[in-house]
N, C-alpha and C positions, 0 to 999 in steps of 0.2 A: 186095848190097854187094861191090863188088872194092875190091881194093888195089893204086897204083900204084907206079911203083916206086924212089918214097922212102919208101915205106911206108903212106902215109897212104890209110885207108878212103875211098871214094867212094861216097856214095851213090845210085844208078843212079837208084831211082826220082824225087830230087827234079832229075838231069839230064833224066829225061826230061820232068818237068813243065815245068821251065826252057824246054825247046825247043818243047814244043807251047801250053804257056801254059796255064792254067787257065779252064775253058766257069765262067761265072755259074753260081751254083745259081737254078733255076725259081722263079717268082715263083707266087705260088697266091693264095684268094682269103680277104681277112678275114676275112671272118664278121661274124656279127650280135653277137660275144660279147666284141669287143675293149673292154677299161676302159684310158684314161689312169688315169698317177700309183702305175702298181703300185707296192709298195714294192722296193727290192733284196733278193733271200733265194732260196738256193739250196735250198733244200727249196720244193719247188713245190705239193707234193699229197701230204699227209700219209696215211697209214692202211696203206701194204705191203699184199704183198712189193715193194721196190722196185727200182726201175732207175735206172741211173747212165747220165746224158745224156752224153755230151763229144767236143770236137771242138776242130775249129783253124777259125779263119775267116782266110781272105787274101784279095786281091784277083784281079784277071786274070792276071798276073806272075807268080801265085803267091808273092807276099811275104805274112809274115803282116803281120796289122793288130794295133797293140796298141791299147788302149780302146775297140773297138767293144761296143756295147752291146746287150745278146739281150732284148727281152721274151717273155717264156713265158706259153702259158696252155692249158688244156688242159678236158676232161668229164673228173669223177672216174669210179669204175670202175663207175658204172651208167650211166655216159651223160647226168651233167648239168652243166650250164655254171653256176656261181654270179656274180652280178653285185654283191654283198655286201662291199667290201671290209673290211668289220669283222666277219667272218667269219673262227674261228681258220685255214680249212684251206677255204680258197677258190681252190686249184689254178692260180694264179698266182706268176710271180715276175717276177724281175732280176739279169742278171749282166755283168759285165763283164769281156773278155780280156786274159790276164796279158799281161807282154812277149813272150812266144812266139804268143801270137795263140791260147792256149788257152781252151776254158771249160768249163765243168759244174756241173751242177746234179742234185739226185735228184726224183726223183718217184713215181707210180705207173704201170703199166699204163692209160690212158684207156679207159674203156669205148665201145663203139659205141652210135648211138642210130637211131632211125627214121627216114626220111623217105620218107614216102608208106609201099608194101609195102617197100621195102628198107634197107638200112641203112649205113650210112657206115662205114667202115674208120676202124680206133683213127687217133688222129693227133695232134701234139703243133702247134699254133698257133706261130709266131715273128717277131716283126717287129724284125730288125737296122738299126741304123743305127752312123754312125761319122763322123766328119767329112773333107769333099771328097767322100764315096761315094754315092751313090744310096741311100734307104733298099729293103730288101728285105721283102716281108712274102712267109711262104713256112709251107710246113708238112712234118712230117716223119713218112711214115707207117710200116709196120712190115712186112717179109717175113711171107711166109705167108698174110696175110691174106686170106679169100674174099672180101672185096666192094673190094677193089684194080680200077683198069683202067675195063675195058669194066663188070664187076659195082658199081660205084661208082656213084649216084644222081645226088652231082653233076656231072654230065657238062659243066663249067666248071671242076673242079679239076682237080690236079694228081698222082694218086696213080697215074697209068699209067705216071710217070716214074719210071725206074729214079733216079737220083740223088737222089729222094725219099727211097726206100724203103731207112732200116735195116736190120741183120741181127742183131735182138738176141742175144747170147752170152753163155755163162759168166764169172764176174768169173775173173780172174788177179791173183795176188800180191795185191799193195798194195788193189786194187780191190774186194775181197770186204770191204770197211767205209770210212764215210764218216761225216767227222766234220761237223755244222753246230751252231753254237751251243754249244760245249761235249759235243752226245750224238751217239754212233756210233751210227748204223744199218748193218743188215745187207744188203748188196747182192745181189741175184737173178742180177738179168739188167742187162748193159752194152748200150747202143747207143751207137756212132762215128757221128758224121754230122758232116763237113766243111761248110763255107760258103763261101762265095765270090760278092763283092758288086762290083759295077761301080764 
């Protein structure tokens, strides 16, 4: 942040987005688990410790988008996918970005699950759409993880991508509690994960 000299702050980083423009965030691949008609609800996957999703989605410009709309969907923490939707805590949701082009949602930790001898890195499912935009389906995995990259089974995703991969952290201030439906839960661990849709 500098200051010029009427005073007024400038914020470096979004001149530099201005000039180089904003890359698409990677497209990744469905899955076999995607349900039409989720309902809208920010609480995704019930049961803790939980993590606080949130990000900005904008376009190429880097302008934000207001109303674009997120499907989530996710394995709870042993690594299962529910296709249930009258299920109370069926790891699903919806949400949609404020006028700032902001969203979030809480969740759990996704468990990893099998395939073949190896096993898939946690990962959070997302299929954005917005109007004029190309819809995105894309998925968001986690730092640290051993079976990221080259160690990843499905060697059609996308979890080699850095742009992918959160850097779950400590909540700060306001963000160590989140309120849905009237009841505060206790927040763990935050992940940032920015969007950007054609």
């Amino acid at each position: 942040m500098l200051t010029n000299l009427a005073g007024h702050s400038l914020d470096i980083s979004m001149i530099h987005w201005n000039f180089q423009g904003c890359g698409a965030t990677h497209r990744d691949v469905l899955g076999p688990y995607y349900l039409h008609g989720v309902p809208y609800q920010r609480l995704v996957c019930s049961g803790g410790p939980y993590l606080l999703v949130t990000g900005t989605v904008r376009d190429t410009t880097c302008s934000v988008i207001t109303g674009a709309t997120l499907e989530v969907w996710q394995a709870d923490s042993s690594g299962h996918y529910f296709m249930d939707t009258r299920r109370l805590n069926f790891c699903r949701g919806k949400v949609i970005t404020d006028p700032q082009g902001r969203y979030s949602f809480i969740t759990i930790m996704p468990g990893k699950y099998g395939w073949g001898w190896y096993t898939r890195p946690a990962h959070v499912h997302f299929r954005v759409t917005a109007p004029g935009r190309r819809t995105l389906v894309t998925q968001m995995y986690f730092s640290g993880d051993s079976s990221l990259g080259v160690h990843d089974p499905c060697g059609f995703c996308g979890s080699e991508n850095p742009s992918q991969v959160a850097e779950p952290r400590a909540p700060s201030g306001d963000e160590g509690s989140y309120t849905v439906g009237g009841t505060s839960y206790t927040i763990s661990e935050v992940a940032e994960w920015d969007i950007v849709l054609n």
